[in-house]
Structures are given as C-alpha cells and as structure tokens.
LODO-803889 format. One line per field, with one value per residue (C-alpha): residue in three letters; x, y, z. Coordinates in steps of 0.05 Angstrom, whole numbers, plus 5000, padded with zeros to 4 digits. Example, Ala and Ser with C-alpha at 12.3 -4.5 7.8 and 13.67 -1.06 7.14 Angstrom:
2
aa <- c(ALA	SER)
px <- c(5246	5273)
py <- c(4910	4979)
pz <- c(5156	5143)
//
This chain:
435
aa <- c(UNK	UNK	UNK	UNK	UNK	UNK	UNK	UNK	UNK	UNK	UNK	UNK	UNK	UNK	UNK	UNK	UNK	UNK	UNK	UNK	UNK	UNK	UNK	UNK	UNK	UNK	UNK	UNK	UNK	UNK	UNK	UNK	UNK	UNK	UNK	UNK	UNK	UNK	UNK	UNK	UNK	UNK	UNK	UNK	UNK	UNK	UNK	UNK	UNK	UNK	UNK	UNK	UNK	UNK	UNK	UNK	UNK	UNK	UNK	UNK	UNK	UNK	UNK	UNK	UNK	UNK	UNK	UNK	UNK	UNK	UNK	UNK	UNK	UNK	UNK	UNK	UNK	UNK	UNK	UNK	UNK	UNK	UNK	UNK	UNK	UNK	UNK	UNK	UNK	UNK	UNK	UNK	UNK	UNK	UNK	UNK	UNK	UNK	UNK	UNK	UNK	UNK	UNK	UNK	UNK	UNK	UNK	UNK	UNK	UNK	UNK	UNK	UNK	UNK	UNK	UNK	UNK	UNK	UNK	UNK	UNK	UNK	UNK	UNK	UNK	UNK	UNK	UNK	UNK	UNK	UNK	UNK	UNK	UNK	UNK	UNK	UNK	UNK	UNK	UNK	UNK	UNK	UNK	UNK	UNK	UNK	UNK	UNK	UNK	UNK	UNK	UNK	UNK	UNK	UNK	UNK	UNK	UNK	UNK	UNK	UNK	UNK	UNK	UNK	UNK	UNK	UNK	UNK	UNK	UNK	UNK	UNK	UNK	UNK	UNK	UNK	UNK	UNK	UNK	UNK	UNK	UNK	UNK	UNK	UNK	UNK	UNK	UNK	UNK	UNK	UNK	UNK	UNK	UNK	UNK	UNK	UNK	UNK	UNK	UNK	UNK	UNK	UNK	UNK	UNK	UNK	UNK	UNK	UNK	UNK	UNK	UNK	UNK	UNK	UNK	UNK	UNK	UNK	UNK	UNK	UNK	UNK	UNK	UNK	UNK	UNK	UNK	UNK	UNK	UNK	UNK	UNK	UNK	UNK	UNK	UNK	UNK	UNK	UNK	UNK	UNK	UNK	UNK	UNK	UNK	UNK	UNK	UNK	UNK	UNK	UNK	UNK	UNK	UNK	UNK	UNK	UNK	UNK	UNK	UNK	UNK	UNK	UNK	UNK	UNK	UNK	UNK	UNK	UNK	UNK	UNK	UNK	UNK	UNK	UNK	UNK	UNK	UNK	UNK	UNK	UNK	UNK	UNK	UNK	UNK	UNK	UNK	UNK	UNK	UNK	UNK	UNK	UNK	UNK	UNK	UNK	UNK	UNK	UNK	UNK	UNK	UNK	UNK	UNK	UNK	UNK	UNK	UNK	UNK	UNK	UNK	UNK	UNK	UNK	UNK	UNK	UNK	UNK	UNK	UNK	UNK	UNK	UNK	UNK	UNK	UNK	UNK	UNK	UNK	UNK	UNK	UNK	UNK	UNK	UNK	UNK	UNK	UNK	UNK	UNK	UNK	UNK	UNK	UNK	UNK	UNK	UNK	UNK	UNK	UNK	UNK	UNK	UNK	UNK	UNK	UNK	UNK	UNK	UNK	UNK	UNK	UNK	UNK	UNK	UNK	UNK	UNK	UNK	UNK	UNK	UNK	UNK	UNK	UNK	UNK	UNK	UNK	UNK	UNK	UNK	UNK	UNK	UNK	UNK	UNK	UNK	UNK	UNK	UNK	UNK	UNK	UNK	UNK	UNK	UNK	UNK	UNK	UNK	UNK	UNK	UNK	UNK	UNK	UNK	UNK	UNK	UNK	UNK	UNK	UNK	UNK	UNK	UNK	UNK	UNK	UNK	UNK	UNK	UNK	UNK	UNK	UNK	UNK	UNK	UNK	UNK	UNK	UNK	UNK	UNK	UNK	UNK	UNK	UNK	UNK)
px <- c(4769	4806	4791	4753	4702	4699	4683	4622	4588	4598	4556	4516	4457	4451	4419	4348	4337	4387	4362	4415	4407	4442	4452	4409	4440	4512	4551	4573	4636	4648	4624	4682	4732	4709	4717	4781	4801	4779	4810	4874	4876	4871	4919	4979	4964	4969	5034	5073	5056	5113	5171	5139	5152	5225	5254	5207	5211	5276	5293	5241	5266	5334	5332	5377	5354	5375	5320	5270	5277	5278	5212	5187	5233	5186	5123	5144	5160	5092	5058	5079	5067	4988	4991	4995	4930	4889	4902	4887	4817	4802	4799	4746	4699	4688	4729	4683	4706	4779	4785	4740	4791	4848	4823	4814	4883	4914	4873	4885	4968	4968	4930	4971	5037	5014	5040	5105	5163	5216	5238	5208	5140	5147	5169	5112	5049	5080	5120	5077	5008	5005	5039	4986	4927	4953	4953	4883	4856	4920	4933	4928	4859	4838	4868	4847	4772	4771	4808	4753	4706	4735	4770	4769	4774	4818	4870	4826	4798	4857	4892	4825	4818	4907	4897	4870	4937	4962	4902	4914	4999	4968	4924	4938	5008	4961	4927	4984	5034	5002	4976	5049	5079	5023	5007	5063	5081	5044	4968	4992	4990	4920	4896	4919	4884	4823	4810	4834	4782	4718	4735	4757	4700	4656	4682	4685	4607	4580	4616	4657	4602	4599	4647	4650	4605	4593	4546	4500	4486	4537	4611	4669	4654	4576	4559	4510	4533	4556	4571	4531	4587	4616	4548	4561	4638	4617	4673	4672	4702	4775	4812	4885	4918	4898	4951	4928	4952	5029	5044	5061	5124	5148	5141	5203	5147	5133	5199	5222	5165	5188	5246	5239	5180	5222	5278	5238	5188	5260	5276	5204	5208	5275	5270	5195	5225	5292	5269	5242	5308	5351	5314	5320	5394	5401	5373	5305	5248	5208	5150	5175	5202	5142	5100	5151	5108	5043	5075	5083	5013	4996	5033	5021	4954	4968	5009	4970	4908	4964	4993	4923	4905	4960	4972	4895	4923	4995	5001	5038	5032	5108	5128	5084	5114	5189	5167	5156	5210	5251	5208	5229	5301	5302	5267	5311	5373	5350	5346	5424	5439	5397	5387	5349	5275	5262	5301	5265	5190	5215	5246	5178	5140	5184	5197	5111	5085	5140	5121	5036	5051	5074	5003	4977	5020	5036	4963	4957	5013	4994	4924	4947	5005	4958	4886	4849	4818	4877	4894	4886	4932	4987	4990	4999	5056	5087	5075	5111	5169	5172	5159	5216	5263	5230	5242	5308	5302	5288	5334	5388	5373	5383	5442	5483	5468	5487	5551	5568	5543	5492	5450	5489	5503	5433	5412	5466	5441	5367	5383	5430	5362	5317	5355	5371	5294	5274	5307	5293	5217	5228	5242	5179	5141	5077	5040	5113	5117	5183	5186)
py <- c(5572	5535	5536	5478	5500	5576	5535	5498	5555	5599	5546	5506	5544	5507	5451	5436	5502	5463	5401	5375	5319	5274	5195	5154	5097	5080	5131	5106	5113	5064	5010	5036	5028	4960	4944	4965	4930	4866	4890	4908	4847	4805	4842	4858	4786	4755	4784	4783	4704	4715	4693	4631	4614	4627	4568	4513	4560	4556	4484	4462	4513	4503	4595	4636	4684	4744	4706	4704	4776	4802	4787	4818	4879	4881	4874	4938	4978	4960	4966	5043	5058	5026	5077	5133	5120	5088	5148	5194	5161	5154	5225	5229	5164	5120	5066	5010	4989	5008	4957	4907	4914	4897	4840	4805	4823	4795	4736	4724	4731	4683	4635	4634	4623	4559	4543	4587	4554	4613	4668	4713	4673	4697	4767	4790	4747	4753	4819	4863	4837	4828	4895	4929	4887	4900	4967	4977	4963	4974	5039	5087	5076	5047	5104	5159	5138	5133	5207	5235	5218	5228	5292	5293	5217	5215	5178	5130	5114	5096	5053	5015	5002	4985	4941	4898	4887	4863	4820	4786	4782	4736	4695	4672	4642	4591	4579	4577	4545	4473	4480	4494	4436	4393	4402	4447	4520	4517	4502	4559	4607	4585	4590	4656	4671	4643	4690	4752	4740	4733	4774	4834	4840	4821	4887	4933	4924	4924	4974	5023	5052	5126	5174	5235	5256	5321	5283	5263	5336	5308	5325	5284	5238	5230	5304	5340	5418	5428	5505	5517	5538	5463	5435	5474	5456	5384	5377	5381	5440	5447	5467	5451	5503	5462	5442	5440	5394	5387	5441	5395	5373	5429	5428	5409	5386	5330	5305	5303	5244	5212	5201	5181	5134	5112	5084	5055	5016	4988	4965	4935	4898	4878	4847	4813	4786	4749	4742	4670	4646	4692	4635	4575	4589	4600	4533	4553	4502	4531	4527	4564	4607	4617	4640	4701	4728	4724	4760	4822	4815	4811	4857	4913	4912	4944	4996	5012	5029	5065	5107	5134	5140	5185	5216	5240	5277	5293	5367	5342	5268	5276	5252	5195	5171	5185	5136	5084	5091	5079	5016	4981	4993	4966	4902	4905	4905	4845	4803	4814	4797	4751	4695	4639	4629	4675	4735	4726	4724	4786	4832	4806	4837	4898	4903	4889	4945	4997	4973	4989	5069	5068	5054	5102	5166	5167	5179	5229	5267	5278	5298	5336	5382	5390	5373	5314	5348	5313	5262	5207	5238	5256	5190	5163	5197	5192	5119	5115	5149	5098	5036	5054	5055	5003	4952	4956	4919	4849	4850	4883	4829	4776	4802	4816	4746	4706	4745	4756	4682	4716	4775	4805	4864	4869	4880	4932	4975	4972	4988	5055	5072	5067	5107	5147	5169	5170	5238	5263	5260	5311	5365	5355	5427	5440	5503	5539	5530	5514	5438)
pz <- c(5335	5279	5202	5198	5264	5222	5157	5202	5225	5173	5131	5184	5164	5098	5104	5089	5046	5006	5000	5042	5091	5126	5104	5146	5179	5170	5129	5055	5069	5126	5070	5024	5078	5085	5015	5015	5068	5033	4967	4988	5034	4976	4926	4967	5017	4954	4921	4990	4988	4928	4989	4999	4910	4913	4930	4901	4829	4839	4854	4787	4732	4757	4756	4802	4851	4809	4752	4795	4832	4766	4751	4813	4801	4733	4772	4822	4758	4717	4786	4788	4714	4723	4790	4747	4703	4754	4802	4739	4724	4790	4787	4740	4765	4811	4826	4803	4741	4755	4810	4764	4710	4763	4789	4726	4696	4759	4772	4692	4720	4768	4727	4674	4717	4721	4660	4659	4629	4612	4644	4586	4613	4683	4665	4623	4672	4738	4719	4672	4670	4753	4768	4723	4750	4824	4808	4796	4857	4905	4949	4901	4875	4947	4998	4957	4939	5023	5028	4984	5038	5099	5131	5205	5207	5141	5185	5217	5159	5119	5182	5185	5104	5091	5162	5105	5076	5139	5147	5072	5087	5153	5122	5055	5065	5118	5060	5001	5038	5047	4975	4951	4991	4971	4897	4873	4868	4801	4835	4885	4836	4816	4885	4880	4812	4839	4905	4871	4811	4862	4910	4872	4828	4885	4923	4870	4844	4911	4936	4891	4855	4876	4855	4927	4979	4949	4883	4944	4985	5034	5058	5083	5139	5127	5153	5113	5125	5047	5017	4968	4922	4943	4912	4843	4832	4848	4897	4976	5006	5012	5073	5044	4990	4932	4877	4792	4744	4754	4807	4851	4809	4832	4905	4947	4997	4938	4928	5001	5007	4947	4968	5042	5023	4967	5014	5061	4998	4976	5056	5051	4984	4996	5060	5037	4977	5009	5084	5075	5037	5090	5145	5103	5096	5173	5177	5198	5176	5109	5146	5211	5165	5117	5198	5191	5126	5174	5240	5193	5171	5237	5273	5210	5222	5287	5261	5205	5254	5306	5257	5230	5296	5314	5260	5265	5332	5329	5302	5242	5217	5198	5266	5259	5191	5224	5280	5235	5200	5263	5291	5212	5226	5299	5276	5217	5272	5307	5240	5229	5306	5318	5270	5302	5299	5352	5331	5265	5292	5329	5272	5239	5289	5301	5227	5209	5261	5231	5165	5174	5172	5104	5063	5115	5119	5042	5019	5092	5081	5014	5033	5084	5034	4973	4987	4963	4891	4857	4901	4859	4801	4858	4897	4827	4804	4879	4872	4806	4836	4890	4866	4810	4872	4898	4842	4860	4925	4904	4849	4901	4946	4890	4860	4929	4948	4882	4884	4964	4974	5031	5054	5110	5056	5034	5109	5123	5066	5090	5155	5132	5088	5141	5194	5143	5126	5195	5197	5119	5136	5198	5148	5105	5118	5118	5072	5059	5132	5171	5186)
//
C-alpha cells in the first residue's frame, strides 16, 4: 500500500463528524481548468501571433530585426520579473484579481501599439507593460492555482488547462492575419487588445474566485476525506517533503530544471520569433508560412494532454519531460534539411507536439520535488530564471541573422540545446534520491 492509499484510510473516517462533504455536481476545480484553458489560450495565442508583425513592422518603421527582437527580448525579461510577484500573491489569494490586473495591462499594451512610432515606444508597451500584463495570468498564476487542486490528476489537469495555449497559437493567427494584411499591423494589435481585455476579465471573475480546496472541507481533486489537522493549517495535506521560504535555492534538484527548461524556453522563443521570416526568406508565401504558427498550436495541444497523461503514470515524470525534449529537436532537424513548405508544416508539427510538455512538466516536476504549499512562489522564481535565458532567443535569432545574412546558425545552436537537455533532465532526482 503506497503513502497516499495509508494517508486515505488512516483519515477516511472523517467525514461527516467533520462537517465534511463532498461537492455536489461537477468538482470546482474542473471549472478552473477550464478557465485556464481560455486564459492562457488568449495570452500566450496572442503573443505567439508576434511572428506574424515582423515583417510588416519592419517594412513601415524601416527597423531591423535585431530592433524589433529586442523588444520581445524586453517582454521575456519583464514577463519573468511579473512571474515572481504574481506567483508570490498567488500564494496568499486567489487568483481573481491577479489575472484581472493582467488582462487590463496587456489589453492596455496592445492598444497602445497602435500608435507606436519609436523604438523606445515599442520597448516599454510591447516590452515592459505586455510582459508584466502576460504575466499575471500566464503559467505561473494559471498551472499552480490548478496544482492546488488537483493531486492524483495533477497531470491531467494541467495538459487539459496549457492545451489552451495550443488552442489560442491555432486560432488567432486565422483571425490576425487577414486583419494585418487588410487594415495594417497597427489594427492587429488592437484586435489583440480587444480579446485579451473581455476575455481575461471575463475568466477571472467567473471563475478565479477561490483561493484551495482545503477553505471548503474538501481535498485535491473534489474528494472530501480532509485531516483534521489539514482543516486547521488551512492547507490540504502534503504528501511531498515540503520546502519554506527560499530552501529551495538551495536545492541542486531546483537548478538542474532551471537550466534544462531554460535551454529548451530559448529553442522555443527563438524558433517562434524568426520561423515565419526563416519561410518568407526560403520563398515560402507569408500566408503558407503564417499556417506554420497554427500547426504548433495544433499539434501542442496534443502533447500538452500526452505529456500530463503520462507523466500522471510513468514512475518519474522526468522521462516524460526528456521525451519532449527530443521530439523539439527532431522537428527542429527537419526545418534545417528540409526547407520547402512541407518540411516546414512538418518540423511545426514535430517541433509543436515536443513543444506542449514544457507548460506541463515545469509546474509537475515542481509539484512533484517540493510540494504545492509554495508553488506559486517557486514556479515564479523558476520562471524568472528561464525566461532571463529565454530573452536571449529572439534577440540571438535577430542578431545572428542581421550579421550571418541567415538562420542556419541560429538553428544549429537550438538543436545542440535541445539534445543537449534531453539528457540533463535524466539526472533530475527525486527526494535526495538517485536519478
């Protein structure tokens, strides 16, 4: 009998004497993956639409590559700075007005771009005020609300919720893309603004409103067998060896995910960023090209539900996170050899499924190493850590290309990174525990 099936009986006697029932009807938490899914689908959907602005911005303010990857390099780094407070507060309330406060400062961002002018313009709406915003109701806030009410299902859960990303990455360029060709990049943006601001806020007061399980007599995934000393430290019971305040920092465990997921985020933003451009310059039709963005919405909305599915029953979700590591490179691989139409829908696919386990194992392997009491605060300061490395992609991407006159580079250096991590993650151990 395992810990978890010790922890049931030992407890399953404390129910009604308790005042402990279970939810009737559909469990809370089902709602708040749903939410999540639409959140998420909106936020990242709508700042991996950034591929299809690259060219036009550059052909009307007459900016370089380098110019305009800056400013998304800025986004990634305010992005991971705004991951470190929202995870904090999210540790201390629910995530309603969090992912309110998001959505308005990055549907007030994209607004605005519509009237950007200077570089300095695009740096502080596009760069600082969107990363923040984006922040607020991204992964951090989004994956660990759901890991605060889920356990057994915790990986399920997340792969449903971050399939929501791939979902948004699918559909808005279909939507963006004709606006952009037909009114400008500048009423793109606006479109943008526009979803972001209604659905957001729409999500987070509807939705987002209670903090964990525990505040209701219930546990992770809906079940209403609670300790009693659970019920008094307002908190659901723990099967993981906890971690206070900055322990964690101190973990090897901790820094061996930083830097695998920190490769891999740099692979991803990299490749996002200059992939449309990389098809245009192969002679690829913008539009044809622009379908690439949607095949790794697609296709990462299989992966994301695969890799919380198997991570929920592979002894350690390590091996899950090395697999996707490995699919990213092999798409990755046919993009360099293979630069027609074809090969490109296919490293999108390839590239999109390896892609999906990222949003899921980070916030699972973290849940999974220190519990889920300071989830939120963790995930933060792991997210800080990678999206610091990760603002280096686009800008790499840029620079390499304005000074090598094309990407081939760029690729070879994700590619090393990814086959490179796909090992580093196998030595991740578990509780002290050989890996």
């Amino acid at each position: 009998m395992n810990n978890f099936s010790q922890q049931e009986e030992r407890y399953g006697k404390i129910l009604i004497a308790t005042g402990i029932q279970k939810e009737k009807g559909l469990y809370w938490g089902w709602y708040i993956v749903a939410a999540a899914f639409v959140a998420m689908g909106i936020n990242y959907g709508a700042r991996y639409c950034f591929a299809l602005f690259v060219n036009p911005m550059a052909v009307d303010l007459q900016w370089s590559r380098s110019v305009i990857s800056l400013g998304s390099t800025v986004g990634i780094l305010a992005y991971g700075v705004g991951g470190i407070i929202s995870g904090r507060l999210l540790d201390r309330m629910a995530p309603r007005w969090i992912i309110t406060i998001g959505s308005l400062l990055l549907s007030a961002a994209y607004i605005s771009m519509s009237f950007v002018q200077t570089p300095l313009q695009f740096n502080l709406l596009f760069g600082i005020l969107s990363g923040v915003g984006g922040s607020f109701f991204g992964v951090v806030v989004c994956n660990s609300y759901i890991s605060k009410w889920f356990l057994k299902k915790r990986g399920v859960a997340i792969g449903i919720a971050t399939m929501g990303i791939g979902m948004g990455t699918m559909i808005l360029p279909f939507i963006v893309a004709p606006i952009i060709k037909g009114y400008g990049w500048r009423a793109g943006f606006v479109a943008l603004g526009c979803l972001v601001l209604i659905l957001g806020i729409s999500m987070a007061q509807l939705f987002m409103t209670r903090s964990k399980p525990a505040d209701y007599g219930l546990r992770t995934d809906g079940e209403a067998i609670v300790p009693v000393s659970a019920l008094e430290e307002n908190k659901e019971p723990s099967f993981s060896a906890p971690v206070q305040k900055v322990q964690f920092l101190k973990e090897v465990r901790f820094w061996v995910l930083v830097f695998c997921f920190s490769l891999a985020v740099l692979a991803e933003m990299l490749a996002f960023t200059h992939q449309v451009a990389y098809a245009i310059d192969n002679g690829i039709e913008r539009v044809r090209a622009g379908v690439s963005i949607s095949i790794i919405g697609l296709s990462s909305i299989a992966g994301r539900y695969f890799f919380g599915w198997i991570g929920d029953r592979l002894r350690d979700a390590k091996y899950a996170a090395s697999i996707g590591f490995a699919v990213m490179a092999l798409g990755l691989l046919v993009l360099m050899q293979i630069p027609t139409v074809y090969g490109l829908y296919c490293y999108a696919a390839l590239f999109g499924f390896g892609y999906g386990s990222i949003a899921t194992m980070m916030p699972y392997l973290l849940a999974d190493r220190f519990g889920s009491g300071m989830l939120g605060t963790i995930y933060g300061v792991l997210t800080f850590f990678v999206v610091a490395a990760a603002s280096i992609g686009p800008l790499l991407g840029g620079y390499l290309y304005d000074r090598l006159g094309s990407y081939d580079v760029a690729w070879q250096i994700c590619l090393g990174m990814l086959i490179l991590v796909t090992f580093a993650v196998m030595t991740l151990k578990k509780d002290g525990k050989k890996a």
